[in-house]
Jmol script that loads the backbone (N, CA, C; Angstrom):
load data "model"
ATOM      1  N   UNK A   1       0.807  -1.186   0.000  1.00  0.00           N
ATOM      2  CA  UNK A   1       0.000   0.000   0.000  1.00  0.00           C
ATOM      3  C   UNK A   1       0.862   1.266   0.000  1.00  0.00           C
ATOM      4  N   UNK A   2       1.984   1.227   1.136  1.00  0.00           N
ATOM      5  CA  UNK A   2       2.570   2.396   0.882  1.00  0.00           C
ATOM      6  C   UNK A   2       3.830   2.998  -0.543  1.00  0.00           C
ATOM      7  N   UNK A   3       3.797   1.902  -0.886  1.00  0.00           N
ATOM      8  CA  UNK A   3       4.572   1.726  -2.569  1.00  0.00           C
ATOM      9  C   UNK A   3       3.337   2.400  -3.513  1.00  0.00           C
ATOM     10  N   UNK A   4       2.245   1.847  -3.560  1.00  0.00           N
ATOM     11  CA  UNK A   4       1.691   2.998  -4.151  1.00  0.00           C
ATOM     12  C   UNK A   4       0.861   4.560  -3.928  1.00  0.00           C
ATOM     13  N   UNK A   5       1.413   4.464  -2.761  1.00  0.00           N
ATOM     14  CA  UNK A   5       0.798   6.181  -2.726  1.00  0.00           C
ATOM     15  C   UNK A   5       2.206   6.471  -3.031  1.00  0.00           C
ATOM     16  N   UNK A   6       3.655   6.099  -3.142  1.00  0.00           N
ATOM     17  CA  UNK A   6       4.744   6.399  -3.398  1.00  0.00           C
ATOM     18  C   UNK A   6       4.780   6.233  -4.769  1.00  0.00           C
ATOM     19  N   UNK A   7       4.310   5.765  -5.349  1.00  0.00           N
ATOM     20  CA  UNK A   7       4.093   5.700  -6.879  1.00  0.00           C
ATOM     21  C   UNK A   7       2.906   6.496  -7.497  1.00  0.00           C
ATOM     22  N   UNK A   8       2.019   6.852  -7.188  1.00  0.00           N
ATOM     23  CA  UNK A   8       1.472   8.286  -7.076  1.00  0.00           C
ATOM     24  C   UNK A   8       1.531   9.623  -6.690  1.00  0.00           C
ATOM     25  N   UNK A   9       2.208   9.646  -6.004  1.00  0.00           N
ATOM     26  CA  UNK A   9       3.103  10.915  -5.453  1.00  0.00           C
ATOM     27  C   UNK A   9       3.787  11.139  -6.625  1.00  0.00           C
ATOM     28  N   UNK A  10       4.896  10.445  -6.945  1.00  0.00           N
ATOM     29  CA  UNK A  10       5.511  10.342  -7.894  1.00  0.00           C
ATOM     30  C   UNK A  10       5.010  11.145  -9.115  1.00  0.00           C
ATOM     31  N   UNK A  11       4.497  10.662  -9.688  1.00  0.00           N
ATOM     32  CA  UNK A  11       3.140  10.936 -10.910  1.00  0.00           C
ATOM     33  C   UNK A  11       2.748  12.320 -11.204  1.00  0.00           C
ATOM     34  N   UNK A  12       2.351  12.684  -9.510  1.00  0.00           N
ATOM     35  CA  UNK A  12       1.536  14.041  -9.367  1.00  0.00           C
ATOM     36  C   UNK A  12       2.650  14.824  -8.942  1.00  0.00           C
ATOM     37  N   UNK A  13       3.729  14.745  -9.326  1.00  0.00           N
ATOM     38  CA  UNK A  13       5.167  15.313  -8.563  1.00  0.00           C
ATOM     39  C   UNK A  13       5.315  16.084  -7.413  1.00  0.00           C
ATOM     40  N   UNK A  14       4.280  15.122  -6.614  1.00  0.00           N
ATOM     41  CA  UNK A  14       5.055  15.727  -5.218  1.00  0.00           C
ATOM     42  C   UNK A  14       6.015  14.786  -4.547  1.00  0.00           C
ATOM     43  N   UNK A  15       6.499  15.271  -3.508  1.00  0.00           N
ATOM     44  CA  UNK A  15       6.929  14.497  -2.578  1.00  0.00           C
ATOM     45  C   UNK A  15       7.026  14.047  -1.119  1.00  0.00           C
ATOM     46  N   UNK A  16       6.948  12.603  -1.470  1.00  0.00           N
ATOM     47  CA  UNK A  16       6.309  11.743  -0.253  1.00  0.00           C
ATOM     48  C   UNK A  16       6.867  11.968   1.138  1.00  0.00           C
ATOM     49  N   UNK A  17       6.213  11.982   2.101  1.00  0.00           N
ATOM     50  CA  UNK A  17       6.499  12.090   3.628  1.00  0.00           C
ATOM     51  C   UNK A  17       6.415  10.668   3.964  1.00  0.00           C
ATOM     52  N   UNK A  18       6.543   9.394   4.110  1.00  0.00           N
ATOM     53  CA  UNK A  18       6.678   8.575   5.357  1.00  0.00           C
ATOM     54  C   UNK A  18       6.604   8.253   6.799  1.00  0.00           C
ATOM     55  N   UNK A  19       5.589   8.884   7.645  1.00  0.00           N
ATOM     56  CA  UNK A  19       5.533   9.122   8.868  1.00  0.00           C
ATOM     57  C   UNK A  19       5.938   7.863   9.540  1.00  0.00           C
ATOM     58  N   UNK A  20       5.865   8.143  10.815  1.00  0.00           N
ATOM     59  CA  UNK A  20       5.243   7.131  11.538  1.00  0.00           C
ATOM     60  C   UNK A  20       3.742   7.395  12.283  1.00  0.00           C
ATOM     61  N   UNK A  21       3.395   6.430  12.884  1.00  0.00           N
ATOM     62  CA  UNK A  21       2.084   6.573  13.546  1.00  0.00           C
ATOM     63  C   UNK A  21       2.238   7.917  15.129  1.00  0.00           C
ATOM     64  N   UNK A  22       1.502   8.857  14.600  1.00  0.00           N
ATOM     65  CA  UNK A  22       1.514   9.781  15.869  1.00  0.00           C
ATOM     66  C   UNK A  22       0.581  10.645  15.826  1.00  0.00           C
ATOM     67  N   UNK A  23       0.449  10.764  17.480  1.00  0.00           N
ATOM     68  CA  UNK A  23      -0.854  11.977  17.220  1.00  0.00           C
ATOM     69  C   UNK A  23      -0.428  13.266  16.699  1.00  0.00           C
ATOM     70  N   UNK A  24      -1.739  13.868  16.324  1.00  0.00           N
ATOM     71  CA  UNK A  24      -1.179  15.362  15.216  1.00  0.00           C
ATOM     72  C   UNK A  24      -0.765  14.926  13.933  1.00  0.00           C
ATOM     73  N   UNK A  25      -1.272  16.226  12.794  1.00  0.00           N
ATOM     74  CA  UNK A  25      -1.142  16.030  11.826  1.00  0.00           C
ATOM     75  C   UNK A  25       0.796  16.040  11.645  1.00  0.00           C
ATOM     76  N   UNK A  26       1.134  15.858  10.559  1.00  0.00           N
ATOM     77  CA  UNK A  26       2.864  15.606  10.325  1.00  0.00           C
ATOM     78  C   UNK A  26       3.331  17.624  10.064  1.00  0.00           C
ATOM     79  N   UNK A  27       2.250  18.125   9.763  1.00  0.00           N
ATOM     80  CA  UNK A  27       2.955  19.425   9.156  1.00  0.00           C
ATOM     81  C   UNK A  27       2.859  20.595  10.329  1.00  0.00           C
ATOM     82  N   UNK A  28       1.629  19.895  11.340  1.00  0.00           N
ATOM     83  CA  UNK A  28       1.888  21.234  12.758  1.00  0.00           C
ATOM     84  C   UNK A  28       3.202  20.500  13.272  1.00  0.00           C
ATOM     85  N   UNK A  29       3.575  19.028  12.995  1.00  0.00           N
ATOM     86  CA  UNK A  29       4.487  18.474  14.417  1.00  0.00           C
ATOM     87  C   UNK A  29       5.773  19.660  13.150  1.00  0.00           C
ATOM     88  N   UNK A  30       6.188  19.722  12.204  1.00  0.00           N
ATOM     89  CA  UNK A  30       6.457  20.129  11.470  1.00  0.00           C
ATOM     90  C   UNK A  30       6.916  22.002  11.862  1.00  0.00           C
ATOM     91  N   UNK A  31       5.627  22.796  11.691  1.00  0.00           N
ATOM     92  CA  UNK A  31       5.323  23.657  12.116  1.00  0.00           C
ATOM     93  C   UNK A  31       5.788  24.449  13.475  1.00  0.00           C
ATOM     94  N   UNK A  32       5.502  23.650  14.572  1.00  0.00           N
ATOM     95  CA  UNK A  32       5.799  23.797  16.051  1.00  0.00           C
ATOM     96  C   UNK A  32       7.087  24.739  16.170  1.00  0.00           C
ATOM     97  N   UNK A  33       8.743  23.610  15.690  1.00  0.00           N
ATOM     98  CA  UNK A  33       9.567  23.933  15.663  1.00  0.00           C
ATOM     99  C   UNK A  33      10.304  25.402  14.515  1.00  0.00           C
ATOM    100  N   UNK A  34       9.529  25.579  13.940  1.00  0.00           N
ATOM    101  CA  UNK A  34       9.589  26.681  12.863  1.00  0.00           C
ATOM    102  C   UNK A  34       9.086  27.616  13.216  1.00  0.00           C
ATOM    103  N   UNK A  35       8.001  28.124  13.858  1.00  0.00           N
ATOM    104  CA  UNK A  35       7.434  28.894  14.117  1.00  0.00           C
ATOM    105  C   UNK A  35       8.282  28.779  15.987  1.00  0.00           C
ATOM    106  N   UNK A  36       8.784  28.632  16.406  1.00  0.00           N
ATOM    107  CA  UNK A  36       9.902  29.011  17.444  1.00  0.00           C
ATOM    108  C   UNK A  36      10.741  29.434  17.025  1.00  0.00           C
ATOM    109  N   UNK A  37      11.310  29.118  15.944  1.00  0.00           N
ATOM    110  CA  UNK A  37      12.809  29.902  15.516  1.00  0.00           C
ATOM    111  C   UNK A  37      12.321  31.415  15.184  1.00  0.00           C
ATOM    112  N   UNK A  38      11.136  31.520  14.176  1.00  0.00           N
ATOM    113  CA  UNK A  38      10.383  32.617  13.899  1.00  0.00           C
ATOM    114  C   UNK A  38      10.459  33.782  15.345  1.00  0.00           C
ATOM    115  N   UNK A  39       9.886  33.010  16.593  1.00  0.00           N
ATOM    116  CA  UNK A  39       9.469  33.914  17.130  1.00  0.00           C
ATOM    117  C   UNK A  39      10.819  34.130  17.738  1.00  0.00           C
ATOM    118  N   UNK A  40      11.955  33.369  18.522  1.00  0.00           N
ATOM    119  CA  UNK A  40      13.485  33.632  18.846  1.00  0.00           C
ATOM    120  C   UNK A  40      13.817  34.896  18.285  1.00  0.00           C
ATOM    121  N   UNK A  41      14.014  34.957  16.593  1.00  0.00           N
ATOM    122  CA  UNK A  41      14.200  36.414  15.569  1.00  0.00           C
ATOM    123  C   UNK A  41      13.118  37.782  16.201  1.00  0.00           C
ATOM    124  N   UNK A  42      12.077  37.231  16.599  1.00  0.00           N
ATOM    125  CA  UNK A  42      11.397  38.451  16.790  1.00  0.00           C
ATOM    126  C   UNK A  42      11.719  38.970  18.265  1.00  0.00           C
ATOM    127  N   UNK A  43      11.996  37.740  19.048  1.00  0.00           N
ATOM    128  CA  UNK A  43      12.916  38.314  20.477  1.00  0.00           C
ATOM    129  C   UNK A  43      13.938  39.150  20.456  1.00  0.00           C
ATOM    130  N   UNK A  44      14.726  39.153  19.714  1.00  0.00           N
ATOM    131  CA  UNK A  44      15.974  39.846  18.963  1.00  0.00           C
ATOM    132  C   UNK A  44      15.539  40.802  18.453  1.00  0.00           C
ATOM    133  N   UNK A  45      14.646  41.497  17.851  1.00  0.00           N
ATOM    134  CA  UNK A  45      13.804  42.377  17.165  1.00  0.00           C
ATOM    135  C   UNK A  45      14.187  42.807  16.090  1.00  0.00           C
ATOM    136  N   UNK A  46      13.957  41.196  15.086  1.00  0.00           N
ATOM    137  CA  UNK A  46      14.160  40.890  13.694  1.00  0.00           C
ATOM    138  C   UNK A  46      12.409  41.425  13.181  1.00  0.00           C
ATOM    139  N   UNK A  47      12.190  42.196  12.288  1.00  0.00           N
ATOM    140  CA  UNK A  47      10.465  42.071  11.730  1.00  0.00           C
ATOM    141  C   UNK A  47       9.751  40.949  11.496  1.00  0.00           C
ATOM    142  N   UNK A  48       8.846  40.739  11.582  1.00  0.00           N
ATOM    143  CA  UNK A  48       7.981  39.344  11.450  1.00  0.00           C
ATOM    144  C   UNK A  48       7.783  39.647   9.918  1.00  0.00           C
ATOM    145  N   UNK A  49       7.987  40.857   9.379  1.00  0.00           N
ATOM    146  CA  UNK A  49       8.001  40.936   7.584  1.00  0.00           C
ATOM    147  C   UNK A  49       8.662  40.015   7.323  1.00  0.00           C
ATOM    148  N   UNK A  50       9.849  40.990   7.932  1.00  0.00           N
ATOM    149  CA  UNK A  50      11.268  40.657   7.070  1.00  0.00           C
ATOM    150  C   UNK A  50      11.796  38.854   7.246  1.00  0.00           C
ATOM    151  N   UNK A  51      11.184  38.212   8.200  1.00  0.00           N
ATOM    152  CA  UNK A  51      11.405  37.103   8.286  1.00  0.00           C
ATOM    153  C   UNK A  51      10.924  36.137   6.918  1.00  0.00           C
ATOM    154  N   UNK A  52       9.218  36.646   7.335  1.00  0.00           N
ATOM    155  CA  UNK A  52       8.736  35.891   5.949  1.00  0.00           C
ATOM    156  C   UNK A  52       9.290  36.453   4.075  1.00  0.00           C
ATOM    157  N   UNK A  53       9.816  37.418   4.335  1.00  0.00           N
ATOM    158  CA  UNK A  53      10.220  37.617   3.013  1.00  0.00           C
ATOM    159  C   UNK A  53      11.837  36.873   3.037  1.00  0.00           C
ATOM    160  N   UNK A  54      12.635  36.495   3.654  1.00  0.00           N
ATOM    161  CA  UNK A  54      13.657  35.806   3.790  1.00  0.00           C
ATOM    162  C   UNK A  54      13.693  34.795   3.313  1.00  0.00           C
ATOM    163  N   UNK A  55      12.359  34.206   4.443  1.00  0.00           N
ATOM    164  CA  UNK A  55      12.116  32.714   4.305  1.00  0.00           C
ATOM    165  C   UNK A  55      12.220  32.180   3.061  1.00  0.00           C
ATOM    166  N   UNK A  56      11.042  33.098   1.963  1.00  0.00           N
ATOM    167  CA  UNK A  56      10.493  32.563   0.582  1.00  0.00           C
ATOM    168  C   UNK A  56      12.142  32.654  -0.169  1.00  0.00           C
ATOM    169  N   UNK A  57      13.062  32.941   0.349  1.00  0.00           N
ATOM    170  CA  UNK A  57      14.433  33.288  -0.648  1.00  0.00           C
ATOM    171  C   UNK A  57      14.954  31.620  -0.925  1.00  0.00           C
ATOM    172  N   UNK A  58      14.161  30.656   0.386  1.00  0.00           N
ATOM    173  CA  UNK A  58      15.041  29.457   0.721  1.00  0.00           C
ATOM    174  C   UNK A  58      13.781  28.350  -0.055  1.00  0.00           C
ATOM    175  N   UNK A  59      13.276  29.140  -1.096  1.00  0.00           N
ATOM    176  CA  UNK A  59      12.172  28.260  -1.844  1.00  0.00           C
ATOM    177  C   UNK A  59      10.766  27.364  -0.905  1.00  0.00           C
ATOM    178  N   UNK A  60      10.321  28.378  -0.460  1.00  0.00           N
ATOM    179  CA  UNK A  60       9.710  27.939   0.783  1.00  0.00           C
ATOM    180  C   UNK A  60       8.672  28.888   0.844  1.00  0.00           C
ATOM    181  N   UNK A  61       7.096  28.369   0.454  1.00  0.00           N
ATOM    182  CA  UNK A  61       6.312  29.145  -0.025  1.00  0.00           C
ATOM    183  C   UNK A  61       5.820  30.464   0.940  1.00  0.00           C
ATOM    184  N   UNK A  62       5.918  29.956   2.122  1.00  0.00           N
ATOM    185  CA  UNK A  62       5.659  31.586   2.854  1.00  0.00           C
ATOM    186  C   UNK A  62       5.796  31.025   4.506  1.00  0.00           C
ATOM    187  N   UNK A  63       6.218  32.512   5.086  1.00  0.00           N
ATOM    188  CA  UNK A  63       7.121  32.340   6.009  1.00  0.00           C
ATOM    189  C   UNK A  63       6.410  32.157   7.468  1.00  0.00           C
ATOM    190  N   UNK A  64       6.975  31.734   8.597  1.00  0.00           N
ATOM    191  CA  UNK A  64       5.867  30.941   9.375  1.00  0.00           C
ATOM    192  C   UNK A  64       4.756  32.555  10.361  1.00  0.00           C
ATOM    193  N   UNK A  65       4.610  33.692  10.182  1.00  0.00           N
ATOM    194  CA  UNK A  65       3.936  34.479  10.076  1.00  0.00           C
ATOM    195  C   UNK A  65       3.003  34.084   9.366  1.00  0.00           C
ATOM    196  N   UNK A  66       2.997  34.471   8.140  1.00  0.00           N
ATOM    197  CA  UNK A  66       2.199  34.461   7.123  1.00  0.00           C
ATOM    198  C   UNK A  66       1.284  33.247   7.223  1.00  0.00           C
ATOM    199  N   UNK A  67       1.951  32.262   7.434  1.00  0.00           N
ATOM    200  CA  UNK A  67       1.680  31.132   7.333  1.00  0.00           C
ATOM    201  C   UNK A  67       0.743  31.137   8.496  1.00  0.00           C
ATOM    202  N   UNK A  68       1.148  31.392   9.872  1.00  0.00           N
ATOM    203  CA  UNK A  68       0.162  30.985  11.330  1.00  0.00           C
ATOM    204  C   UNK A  68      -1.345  32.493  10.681  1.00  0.00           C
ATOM    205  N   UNK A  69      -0.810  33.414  10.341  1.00  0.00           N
ATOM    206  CA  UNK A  69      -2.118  34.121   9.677  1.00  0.00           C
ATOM    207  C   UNK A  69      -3.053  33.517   8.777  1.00  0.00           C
ATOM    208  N   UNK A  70      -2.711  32.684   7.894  1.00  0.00           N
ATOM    209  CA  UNK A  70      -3.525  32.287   7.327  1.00  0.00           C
ATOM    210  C   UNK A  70      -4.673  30.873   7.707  1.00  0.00           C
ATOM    211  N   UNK A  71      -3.583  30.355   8.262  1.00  0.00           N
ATOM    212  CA  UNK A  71      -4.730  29.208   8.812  1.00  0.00           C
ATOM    213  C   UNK A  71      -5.589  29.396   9.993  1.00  0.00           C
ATOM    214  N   UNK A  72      -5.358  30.860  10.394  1.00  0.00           N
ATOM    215  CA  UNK A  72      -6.219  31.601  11.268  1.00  0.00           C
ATOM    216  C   UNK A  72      -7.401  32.634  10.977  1.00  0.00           C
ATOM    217  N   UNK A  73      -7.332  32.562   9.727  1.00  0.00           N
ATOM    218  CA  UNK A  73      -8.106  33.401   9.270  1.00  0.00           C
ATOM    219  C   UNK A  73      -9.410  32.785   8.790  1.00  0.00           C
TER     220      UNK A  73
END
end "model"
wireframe off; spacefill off
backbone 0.3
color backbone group
């Protein structure tokens, strides 16, 4: 089973995650630690802009600001 969602992934060119079994989705356990480094920079009194416009430099669709805004909205 997991050979072919790996062979569909494939296909639809994304790429596959492999978890293991855990509570929470894989992209907040994901998330958690990113959005700490985020806020560390803003302890320092880096902009919460200027972070997310950084971020996207490292091919990384938007920065964990932007990002905690939107799934809050």
């Amino acid at each position: 089973m997991i050979v072919d969602v790996l062979d569909v992934s494939k296909k639809i060119k994304k790429t596959p995650m492999v978890v293991g079994s855990y509570t929470g989705f894989v992209v907040n356990r994901m998330f958690f630690p990113y959005m700490q480094a985020g806020l560390l920079l803003v302890e320092h009194g880096v902009d919460v802009y200027q972070i997310d416009r950084v971020i996207t430099k490292f091919k990384i669709p938007m920065g964990p600001f932007r990002y905690y805004a939107w799934i809050n909205s």
